[in-house]
N, C-alpha and C positions, 0 to 999 in steps of 0.2 A: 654538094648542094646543102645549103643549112636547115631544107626539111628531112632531107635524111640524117643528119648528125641529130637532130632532134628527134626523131625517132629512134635511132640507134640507144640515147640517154633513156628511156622509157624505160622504168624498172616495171617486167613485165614477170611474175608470177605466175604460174600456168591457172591458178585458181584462184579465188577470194576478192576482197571487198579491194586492194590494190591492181590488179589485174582490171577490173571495172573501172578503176580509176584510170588507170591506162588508157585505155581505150575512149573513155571519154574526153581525155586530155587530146591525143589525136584525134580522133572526131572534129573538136574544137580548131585544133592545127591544121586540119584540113580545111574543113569550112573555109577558115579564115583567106587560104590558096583559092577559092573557088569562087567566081565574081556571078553565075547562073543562081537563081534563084533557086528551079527545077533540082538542078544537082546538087546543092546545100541541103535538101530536104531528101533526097536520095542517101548522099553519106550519110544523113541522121537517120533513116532507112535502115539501112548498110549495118551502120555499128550495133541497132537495135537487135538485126538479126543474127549478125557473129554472135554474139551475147549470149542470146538464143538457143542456137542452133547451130552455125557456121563453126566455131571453134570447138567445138565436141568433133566436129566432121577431121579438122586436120589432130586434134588431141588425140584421138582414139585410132587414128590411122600409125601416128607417130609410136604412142604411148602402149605397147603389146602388140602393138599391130608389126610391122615393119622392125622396128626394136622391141623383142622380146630376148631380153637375156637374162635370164636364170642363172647362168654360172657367166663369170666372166670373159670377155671378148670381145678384138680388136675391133673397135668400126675403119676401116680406111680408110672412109669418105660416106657424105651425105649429098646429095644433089637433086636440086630443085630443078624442073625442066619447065619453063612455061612457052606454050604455042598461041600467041593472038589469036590463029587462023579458026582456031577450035573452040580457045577459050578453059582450054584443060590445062594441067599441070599434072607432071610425072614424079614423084620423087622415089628415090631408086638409092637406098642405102649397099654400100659394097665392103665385102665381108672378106677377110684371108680364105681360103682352102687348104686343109679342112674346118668346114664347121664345128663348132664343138654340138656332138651326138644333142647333148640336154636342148638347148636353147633349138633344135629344129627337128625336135620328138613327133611334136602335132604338124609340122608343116612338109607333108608330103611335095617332093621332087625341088626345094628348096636348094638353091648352089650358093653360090659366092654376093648375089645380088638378090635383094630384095625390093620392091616395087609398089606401089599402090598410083591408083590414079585418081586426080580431083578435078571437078567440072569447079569451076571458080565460080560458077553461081550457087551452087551449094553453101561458099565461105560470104563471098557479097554479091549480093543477088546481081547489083546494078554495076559490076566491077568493069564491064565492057562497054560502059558509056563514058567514063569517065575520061579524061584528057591524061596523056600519060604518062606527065611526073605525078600524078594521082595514085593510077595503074602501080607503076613502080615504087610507091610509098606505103601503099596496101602489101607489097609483093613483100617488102622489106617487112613492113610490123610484123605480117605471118611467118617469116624465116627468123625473126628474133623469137617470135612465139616458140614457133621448133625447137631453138636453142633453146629457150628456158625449159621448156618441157624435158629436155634431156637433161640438162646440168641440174635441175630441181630432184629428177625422180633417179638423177644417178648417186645423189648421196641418201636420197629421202623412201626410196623403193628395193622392192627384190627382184623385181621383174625389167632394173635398164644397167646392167652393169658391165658396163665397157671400161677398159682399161686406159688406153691412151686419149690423149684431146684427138680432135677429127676437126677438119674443113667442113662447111657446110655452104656448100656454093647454087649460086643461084642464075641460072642461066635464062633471057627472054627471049625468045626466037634462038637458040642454039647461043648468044652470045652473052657471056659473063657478064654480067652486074654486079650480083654483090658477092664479098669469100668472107666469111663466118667465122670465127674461129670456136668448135665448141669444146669447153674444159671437161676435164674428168674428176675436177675437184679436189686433186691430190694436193 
């Protein structure tokens, strides 16, 4: 579809005054898909409070959270799980065996997967009203978000140091939508 190639293009920064720009620029790209008056003023809503609030919530899950790596190490895979019925999203990073000791010091009974869970109203309030090449255009900005937040803070941090590129796949009700590819900047 050509709203998702165009969001794919969104040079998305995990921070600063481009990032903002991002987001404003789909806002706009949305809207423009949205023929409700109501929901026009919802997305404008929406991006005010990712801005906010919303993208700290999946940044800081990502970013130490979920991936904290101190010394170097494989990711597998990344995977996005999202359930309409709930309205949550799973994302579930998957690690070789053994972990390396460093990277799961502070994280007591820690194995091969890692986990966090998000209520999607956290990221956009109004995400479950929207009609749902919406849904799924919001789904995608957020999984390019993830990407950049990794491939940013894998050359630019001490704390995301994975070795190989990884899939970042994003599943809606159990079935694939979008597969990610994220680099390791070598």
């Amino acid at each position: 579809m050509a709203i998702f190639e165009k969001i794919k293009s969104l040079k998305l920064e995990p921070n600063g005054d481009e990032f903002k720009s991002a987001c404003v620029n789909l806002r706009n790209i949305l809207s423009n898909e949205i023929s409700d008056v109501l929901m026009r003023r919802q997305i404008h809503e929406d991006f005010s409070y990712f801005l906010k609030k919303g993208r700290f919530v999946v940044h800081n899950t990502i970013a130490g959270g979920v991936i904290f790596l101190k010394e170097p190490e494989i990711i597998r895979s990344l995977q996005i799980y999202y359930d309409s019925l709930s309205n949550v999203s799973i994302v579930v990073v998957e690690y070789p065996e053994p972990r390396n000791a460093t990277n799961v010091k502070y994280k007591p009974n820690v194995g091969s997967q890692e986990h966090a869970e998000w209520n999607m109203e956290a990221i956009f309030p109004n995400f479950r009203n929207y009609d749902l090449i919406i849904q799924k255009s919001l789904m995608l900005f957020w999984a390019n978000y993830v990407k950049s937040i990794c491939e940013t803070y894998q050359k630019n941090s001490w704390f995301m140091r994975y070795t190989d590129r990884f899939e970042l796949n994003v599943f809606w009700d159990n079935k694939l939508e979008f597969a990610i590819t994220v680099d390791n900047g070598v």
